[in-house]
C-alpha positions as CSV (number, residue, x, y, z in Angstrom):
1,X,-20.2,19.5,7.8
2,X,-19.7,22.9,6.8
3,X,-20.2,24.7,9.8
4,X,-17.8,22.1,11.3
5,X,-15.4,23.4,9.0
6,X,-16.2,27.2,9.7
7,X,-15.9,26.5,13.3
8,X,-12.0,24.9,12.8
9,X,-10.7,27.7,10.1
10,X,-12.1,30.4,12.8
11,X,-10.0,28.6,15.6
12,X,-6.8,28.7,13.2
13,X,-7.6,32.0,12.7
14,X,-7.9,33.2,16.5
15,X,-5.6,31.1,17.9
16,X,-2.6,32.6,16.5
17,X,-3.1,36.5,16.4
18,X,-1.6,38.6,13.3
19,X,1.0,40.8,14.3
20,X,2.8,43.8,13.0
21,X,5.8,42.5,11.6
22,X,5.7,42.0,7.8
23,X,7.6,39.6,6.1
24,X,8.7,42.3,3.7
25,X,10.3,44.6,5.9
26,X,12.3,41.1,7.2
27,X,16.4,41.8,6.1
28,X,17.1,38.7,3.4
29,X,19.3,36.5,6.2
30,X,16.7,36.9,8.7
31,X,14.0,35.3,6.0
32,X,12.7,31.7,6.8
33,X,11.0,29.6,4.3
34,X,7.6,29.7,6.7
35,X,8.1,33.3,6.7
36,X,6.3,33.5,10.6
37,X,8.1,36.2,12.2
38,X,7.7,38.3,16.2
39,X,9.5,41.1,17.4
40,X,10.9,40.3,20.7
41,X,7.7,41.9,22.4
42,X,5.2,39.9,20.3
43,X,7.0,36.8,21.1
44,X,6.5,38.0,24.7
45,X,3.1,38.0,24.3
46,X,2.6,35.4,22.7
47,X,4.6,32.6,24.9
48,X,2.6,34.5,27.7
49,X,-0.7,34.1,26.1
50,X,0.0,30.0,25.5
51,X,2.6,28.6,27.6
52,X,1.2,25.1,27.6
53,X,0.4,24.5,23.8
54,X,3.8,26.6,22.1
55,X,7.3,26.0,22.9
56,X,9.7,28.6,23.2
57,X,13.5,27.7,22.1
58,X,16.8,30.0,22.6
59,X,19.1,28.2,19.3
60,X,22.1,30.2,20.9
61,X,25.2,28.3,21.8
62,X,25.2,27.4,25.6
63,X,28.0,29.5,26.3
64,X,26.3,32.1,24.9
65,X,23.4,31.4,27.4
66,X,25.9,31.6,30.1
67,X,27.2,34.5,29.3
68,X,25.0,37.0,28.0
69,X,21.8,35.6,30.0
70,X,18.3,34.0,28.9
71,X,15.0,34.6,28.3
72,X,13.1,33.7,31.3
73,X,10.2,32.5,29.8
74,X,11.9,30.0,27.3
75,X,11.3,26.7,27.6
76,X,14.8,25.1,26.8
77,X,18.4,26.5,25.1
78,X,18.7,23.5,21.9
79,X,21.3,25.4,20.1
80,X,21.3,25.2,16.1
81,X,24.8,25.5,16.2
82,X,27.9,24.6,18.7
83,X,31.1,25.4,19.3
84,X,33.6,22.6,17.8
85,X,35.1,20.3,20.5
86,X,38.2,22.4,19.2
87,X,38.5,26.4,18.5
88,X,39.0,27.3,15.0
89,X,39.1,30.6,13.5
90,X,36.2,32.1,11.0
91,X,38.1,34.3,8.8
92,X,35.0,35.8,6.7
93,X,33.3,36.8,10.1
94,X,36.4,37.5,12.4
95,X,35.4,35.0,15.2
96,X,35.4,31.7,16.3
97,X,33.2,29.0,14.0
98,X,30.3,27.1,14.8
99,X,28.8,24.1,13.4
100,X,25.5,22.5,13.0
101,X,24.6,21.2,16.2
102,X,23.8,17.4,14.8
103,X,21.4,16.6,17.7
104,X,19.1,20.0,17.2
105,X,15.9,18.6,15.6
106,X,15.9,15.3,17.9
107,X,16.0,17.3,20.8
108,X,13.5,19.9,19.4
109,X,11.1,16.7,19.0
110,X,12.1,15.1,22.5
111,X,11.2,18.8,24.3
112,X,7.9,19.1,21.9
113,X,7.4,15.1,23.6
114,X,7.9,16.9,26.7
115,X,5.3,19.1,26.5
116,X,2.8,16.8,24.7
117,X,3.2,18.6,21.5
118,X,3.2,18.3,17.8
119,X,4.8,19.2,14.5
120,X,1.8,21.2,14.1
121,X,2.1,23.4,18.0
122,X,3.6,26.8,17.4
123,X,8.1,27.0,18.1
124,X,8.7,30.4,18.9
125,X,12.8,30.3,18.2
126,X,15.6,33.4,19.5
127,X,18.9,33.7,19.2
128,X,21.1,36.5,18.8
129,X,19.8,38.8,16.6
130,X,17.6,36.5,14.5
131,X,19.6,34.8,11.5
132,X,20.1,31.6,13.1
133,X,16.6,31.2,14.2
134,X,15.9,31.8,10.9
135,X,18.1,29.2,9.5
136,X,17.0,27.2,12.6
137,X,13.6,27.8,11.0
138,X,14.0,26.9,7.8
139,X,15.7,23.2,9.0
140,X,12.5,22.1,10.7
141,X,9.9,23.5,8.1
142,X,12.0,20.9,6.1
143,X,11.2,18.4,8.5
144,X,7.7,19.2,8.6
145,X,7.5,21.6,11.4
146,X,4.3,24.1,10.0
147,X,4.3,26.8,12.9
148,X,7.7,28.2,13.6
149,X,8.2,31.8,14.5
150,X,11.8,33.5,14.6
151,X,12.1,36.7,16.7
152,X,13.7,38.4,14.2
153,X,15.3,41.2,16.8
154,X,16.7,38.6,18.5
155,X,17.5,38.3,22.2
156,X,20.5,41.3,21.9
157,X,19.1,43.0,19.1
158,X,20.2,44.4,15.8
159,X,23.6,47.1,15.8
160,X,23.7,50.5,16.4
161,X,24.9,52.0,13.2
162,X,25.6,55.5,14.5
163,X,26.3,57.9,17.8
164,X,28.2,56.4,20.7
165,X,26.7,52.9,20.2
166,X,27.8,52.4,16.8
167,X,28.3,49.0,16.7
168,X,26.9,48.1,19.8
169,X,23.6,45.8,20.4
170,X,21.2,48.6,21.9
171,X,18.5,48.3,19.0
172,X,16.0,46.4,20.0
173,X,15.8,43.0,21.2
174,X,14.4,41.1,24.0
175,X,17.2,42.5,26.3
176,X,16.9,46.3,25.1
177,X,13.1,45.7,25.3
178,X,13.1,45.3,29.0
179,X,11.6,41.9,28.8
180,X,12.5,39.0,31.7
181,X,16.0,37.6,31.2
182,X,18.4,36.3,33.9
183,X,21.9,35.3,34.2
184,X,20.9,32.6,36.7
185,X,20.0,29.8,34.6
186,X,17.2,26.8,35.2
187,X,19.5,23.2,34.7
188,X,16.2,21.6,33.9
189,X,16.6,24.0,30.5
190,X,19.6,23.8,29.4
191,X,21.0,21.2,26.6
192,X,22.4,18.5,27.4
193,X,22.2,19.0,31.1
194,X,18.7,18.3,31.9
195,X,18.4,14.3,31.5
């Protein structure tokens, strides 16, 4: 019975490789209560290494999808948030608002059915620059999801915060990375689009 047990903690152990990125060195709104975080590149390799047991989620907006492109390897875009049937100004940020999208964790669980997943199979989540999949993150762990990675450079990447791109998403990222992305997007991945 023990080595049984040896043989099962080993697998946990292996199957999902330690990577570089602390949880310490994570900015405070890009924390998650699991605290499982990938760079962009990691998240690369790992979606790569186990396409058919993880799924990989873009949480961005679909207009944000259609605009700024996707990652080619993700499995779906189930945005966290949405645009309201009607605009309406964020003062405290200086654009438009978005609310809770209120069908994100049963489509999470219908493309998880999809797949022939679990609550248990590693989510690897993106969105812009990693505090939605964070908060994205921290809604299923309280639904008991247990593996959910956010990429915590997010699909633009973080600011520039001096020089000529001072304000400007060319720090990392799965974009600035050189990672596969495409404008052209699969129907069969996007919300609401591929039932």
């Amino acid at each position: 019975m023990k080595s049984c047990a040896l043989v099962l903690a080993t697998l946990l152990v292996t199957s999902f490789p330690a990577y570089a990125l602390d949880a310490g060195s994570v900015p405070a709104i890009k924390r998650s209560k699991l605290q499982q975080y990938f760079s962009a590149k990691e998240a690369a390799e790992f979606v790569e290494k186990n396409p058919s047991t993880s799924l990989f989620l873009d949480v961005r907006s679909p207009a944000e999808t259609a605009f700024v492109g996707m990652p080619a390897m993700a499995d779906a875009n189930v945005p966290y948030m949405i645009e309201p049937d009607f605009p309406a100004w964020d003062e405290a940020r200086s654009t438009l608002k978005l609310e809770l999208n209120p069908d994100f964790l049963a489509e999470v669980r219908r493309r998880l059915s999809a797949k022939a997943l679990t609550l248990d199979s590693p989510l690897v989540l993106i969105c812009r620059s990693g505090d939605r999949s964070a908060a994205a993150s921290n809604l299923l762990a309280e639904a008991g999801f247990k593996t959910v990675y956010t990429v915590v450079d997010g699909f633009e990447g973080d600011l520039g915060t001096d020089g000529p791109n001072a304000g400007r998403r060319t720090v990392n990222g799965w974009k600035n990375s050189g990672l596969p992305w495409s404008y052209r997007l699969d129907k069969s991945k996007m919300y609401k689009l591929d039932k």
